[in-house]
C-alpha positions as CSV (number, residue, x, y, z in Angstrom):
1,X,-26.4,38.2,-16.7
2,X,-25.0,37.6,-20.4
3,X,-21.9,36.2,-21.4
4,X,-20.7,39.5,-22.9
5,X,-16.9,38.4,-24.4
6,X,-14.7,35.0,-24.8
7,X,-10.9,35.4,-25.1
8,X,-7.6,32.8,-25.6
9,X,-5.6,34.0,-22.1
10,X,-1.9,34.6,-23.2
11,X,-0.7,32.9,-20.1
12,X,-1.6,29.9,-20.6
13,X,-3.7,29.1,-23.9
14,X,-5.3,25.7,-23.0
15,X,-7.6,27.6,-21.2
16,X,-10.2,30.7,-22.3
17,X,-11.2,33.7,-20.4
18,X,-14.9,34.0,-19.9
19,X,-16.2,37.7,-19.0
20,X,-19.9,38.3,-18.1
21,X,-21.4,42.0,-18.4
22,X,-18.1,43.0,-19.3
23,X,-16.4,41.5,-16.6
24,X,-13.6,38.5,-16.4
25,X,-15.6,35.9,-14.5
26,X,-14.1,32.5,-14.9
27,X,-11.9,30.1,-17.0
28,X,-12.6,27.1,-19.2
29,X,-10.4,24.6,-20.8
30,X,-11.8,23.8,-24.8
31,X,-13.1,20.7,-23.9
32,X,-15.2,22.5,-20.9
33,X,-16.5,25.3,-23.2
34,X,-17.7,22.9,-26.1
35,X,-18.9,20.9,-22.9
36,X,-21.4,23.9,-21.2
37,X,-22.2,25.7,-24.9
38,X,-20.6,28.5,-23.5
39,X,-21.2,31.3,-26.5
40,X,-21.5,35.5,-26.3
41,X,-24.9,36.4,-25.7
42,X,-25.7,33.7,-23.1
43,X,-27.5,34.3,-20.6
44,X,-26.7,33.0,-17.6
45,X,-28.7,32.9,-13.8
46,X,-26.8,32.9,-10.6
47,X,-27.2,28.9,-9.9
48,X,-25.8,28.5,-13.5
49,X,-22.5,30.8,-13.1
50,X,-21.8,28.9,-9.3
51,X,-21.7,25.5,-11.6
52,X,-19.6,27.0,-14.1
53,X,-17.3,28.4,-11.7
54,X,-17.3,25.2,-10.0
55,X,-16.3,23.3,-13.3
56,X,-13.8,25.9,-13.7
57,X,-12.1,24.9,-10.4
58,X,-12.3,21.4,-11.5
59,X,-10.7,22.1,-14.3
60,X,-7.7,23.9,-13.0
61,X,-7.0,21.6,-10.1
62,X,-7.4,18.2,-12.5
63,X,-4.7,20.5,-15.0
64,X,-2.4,20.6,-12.1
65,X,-2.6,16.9,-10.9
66,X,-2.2,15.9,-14.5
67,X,1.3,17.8,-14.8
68,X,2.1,16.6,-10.8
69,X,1.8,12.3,-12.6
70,X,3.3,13.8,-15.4
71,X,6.1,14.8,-13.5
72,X,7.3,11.5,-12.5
73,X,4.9,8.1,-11.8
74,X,2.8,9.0,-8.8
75,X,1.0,6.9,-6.5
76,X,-2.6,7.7,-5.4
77,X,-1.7,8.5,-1.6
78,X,0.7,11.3,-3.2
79,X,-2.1,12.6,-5.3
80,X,-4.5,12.5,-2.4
81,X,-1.5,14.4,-0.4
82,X,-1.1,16.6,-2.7
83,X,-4.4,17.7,-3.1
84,X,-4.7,18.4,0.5
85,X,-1.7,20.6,0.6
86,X,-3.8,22.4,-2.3
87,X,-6.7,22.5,-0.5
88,X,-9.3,20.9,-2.8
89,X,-13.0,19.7,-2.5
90,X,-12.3,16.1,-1.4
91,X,-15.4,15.2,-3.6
92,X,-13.3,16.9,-6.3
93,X,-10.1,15.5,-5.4
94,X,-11.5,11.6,-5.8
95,X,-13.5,12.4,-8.8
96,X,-10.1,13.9,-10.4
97,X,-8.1,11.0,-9.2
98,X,-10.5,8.2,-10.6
99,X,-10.4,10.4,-14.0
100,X,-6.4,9.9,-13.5
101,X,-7.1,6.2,-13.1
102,X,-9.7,5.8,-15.6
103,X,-6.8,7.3,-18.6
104,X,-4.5,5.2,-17.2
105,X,-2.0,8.2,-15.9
106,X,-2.9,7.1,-12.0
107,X,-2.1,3.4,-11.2
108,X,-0.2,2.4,-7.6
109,X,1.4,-1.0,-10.0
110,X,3.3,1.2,-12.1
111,X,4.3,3.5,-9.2
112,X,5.8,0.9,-7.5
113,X,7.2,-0.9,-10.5
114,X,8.8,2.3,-10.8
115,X,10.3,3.1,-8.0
116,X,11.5,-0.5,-7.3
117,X,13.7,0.1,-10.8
118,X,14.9,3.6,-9.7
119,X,16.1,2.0,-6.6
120,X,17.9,-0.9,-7.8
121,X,19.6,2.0,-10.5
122,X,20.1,4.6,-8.5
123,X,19.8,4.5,-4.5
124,X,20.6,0.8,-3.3
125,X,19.1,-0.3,-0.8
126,X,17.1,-3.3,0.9
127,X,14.1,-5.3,0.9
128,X,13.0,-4.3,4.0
129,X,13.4,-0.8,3.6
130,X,12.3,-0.6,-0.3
131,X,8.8,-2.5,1.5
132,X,8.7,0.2,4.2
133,X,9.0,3.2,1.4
134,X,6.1,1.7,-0.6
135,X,3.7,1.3,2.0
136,X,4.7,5.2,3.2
137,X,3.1,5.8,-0.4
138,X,0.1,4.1,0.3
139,X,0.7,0.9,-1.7
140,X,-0.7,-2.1,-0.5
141,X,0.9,-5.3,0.6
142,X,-0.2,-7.4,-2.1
143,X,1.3,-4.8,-5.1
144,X,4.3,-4.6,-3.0
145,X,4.6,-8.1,-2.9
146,X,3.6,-8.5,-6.9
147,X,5.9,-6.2,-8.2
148,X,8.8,-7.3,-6.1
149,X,8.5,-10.7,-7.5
150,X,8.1,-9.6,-10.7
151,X,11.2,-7.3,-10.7
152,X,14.6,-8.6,-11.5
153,X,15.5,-6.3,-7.7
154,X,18.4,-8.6,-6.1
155,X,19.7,-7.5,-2.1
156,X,22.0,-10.0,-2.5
157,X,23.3,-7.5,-5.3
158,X,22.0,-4.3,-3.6
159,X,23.8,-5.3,-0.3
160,X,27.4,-6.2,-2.2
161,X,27.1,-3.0,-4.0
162,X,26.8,-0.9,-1.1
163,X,29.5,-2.1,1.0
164,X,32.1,-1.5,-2.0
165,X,30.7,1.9,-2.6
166,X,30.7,2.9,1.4
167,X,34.1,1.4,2.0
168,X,35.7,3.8,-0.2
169,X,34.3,6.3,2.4
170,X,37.1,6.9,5.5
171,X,34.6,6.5,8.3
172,X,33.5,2.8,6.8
173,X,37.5,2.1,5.3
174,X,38.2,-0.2,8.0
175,X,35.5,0.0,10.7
176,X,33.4,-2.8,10.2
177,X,31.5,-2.6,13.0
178,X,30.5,1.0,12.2
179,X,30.0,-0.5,8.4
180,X,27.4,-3.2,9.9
181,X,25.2,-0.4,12.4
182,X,25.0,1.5,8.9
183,X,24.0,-1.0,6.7
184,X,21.5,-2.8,9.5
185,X,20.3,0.9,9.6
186,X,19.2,0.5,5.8
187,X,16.8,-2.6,6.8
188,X,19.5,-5.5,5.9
189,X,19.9,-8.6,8.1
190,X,22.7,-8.8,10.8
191,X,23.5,-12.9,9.5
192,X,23.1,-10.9,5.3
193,X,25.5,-7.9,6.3
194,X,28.1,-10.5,7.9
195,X,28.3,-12.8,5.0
196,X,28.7,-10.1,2.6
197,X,31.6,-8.5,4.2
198,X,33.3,-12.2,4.8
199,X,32.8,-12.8,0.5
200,X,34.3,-9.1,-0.1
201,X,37.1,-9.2,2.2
C-alpha cells in the first residue's frame, strides 16, 4: 500500500485527508503528519495503517475534549463523562486527559474556583449545597475546602440575597414558613434561615 494523495479537508482545515491507493483512508492534524513523516509515495504495511488510524482517532477525540474545556472550565470527572458518552478507548481517554492536564487546560482547582464565583454571581446558594455540587463533579474534599477558603463566597450574603429576591415572588410574599422549607431545601440551616428573616423583616 502507498500513500497515493494528501489534501487540506474544506471542512475543517486543522486536519488533512490522507488517501492510500487512491482511496481516502484517514485524517491527521499538522502536528500528526510532521509527527509520522506522512509523505506521497509511502509505503505503508497493514500494522502501520492500524497505528496511523489509531493516532488519527486520538487526534479527533483529544480535538473535541479540547473545544468541550474550552467551552467553559471543566473538571476531570466531566471529561471522563464525557468521554464515555463518546465512547472512547479508556486508555485513550486518560492519556488525552493527562495531555489536558499537562497544558494546563484540565485542572479540578480552577474548576471549582470557577464555579464557586459563578455561583456567588449568578445562582445563590449555600455552603452546603455549593459542597454537594462540587463533589457531584468529582472534586475532592480537600480542593473544595481550599478554594472555599480562598474565595471571598459569603452565605451570610448568599442567604440575605435570596430571601429579598424570593419574597418578591407571591407564593414566598408572606409565607414564611413555605419561605423557610424552600430555603432549608437549598442546604441552609434552620437557626441561619430564622435569623435572616428576623434581620429583614
Amino acid at each position: 500500500m502507498k500513500v497515493t494523495s494528501i489534501k487540506a479537508q474544506v471542512k475543517n482545515t486543522e486536519r488533512i485527508s490522507i488517501y492510500v491507493d487512491e482511496k481516502y483512508t484517514f485524517s491527521l492534524g499538522y502536528t500528526q503528519l510532521l509527527d509520522q513523516k506522512i509523505h506521497v509515495g509511502l509505503e505503508i504495511d497493514e500494522p502501520r495503517l492500524a497505528e496511523l488510524k489509531h493516532i488519527s482517532e486520538f487526534g479527533k477525540a483529544y480535538e473535541r475534549a479540547l473545544m468541550y474545556v474550552m467551552l467553559r472550565p471543566r473538571s476531570v470527572r466531566e471529561v471522563r463523562d464525557y468521554a464515555r458518552r463518546k465512547k472512547w478507548v479508556p486508555e485513550d481517554t486518560e492519556a488525552i486527559i493527562e495531555k489536558l492536564i499537562s497544558k494546563k487546560y484540565l485542572d479540578d482547582r480552577v474548576f471549582a474556583r470557577a464555579w464557586i464565583e459563578n455561583r456567588a454571581l449568578v445562582k445563590k446558594t449555600s455552603k452546603r449545597k455549593l459542597q454537594m455540587e462540587l463533589k457531584q463533579k468529582g472534586v475532592t474534599d480537600d480542593i473544595i475546602t481550599e478554594t472555599l477558603a480562598e474565595s471571598s463566597f459569603n452565605e451570610g450574603d448568599a442567604l440575605r440575597q435570596m430571601i429579598e429576591k424570593k419574597r418578591k415572588l407571591a407564593r414566598y410574599a408572606t409565607d414564611d414558613q413555605k419561605l423557610m422549607r424552600y430555603l432549608a431545601g437549598q442546604g441552609f440551616s434552620f437557626d441561619d434561615i430564622k435569623s435572616a428573616l428576623e434581620a429583614l423583616a
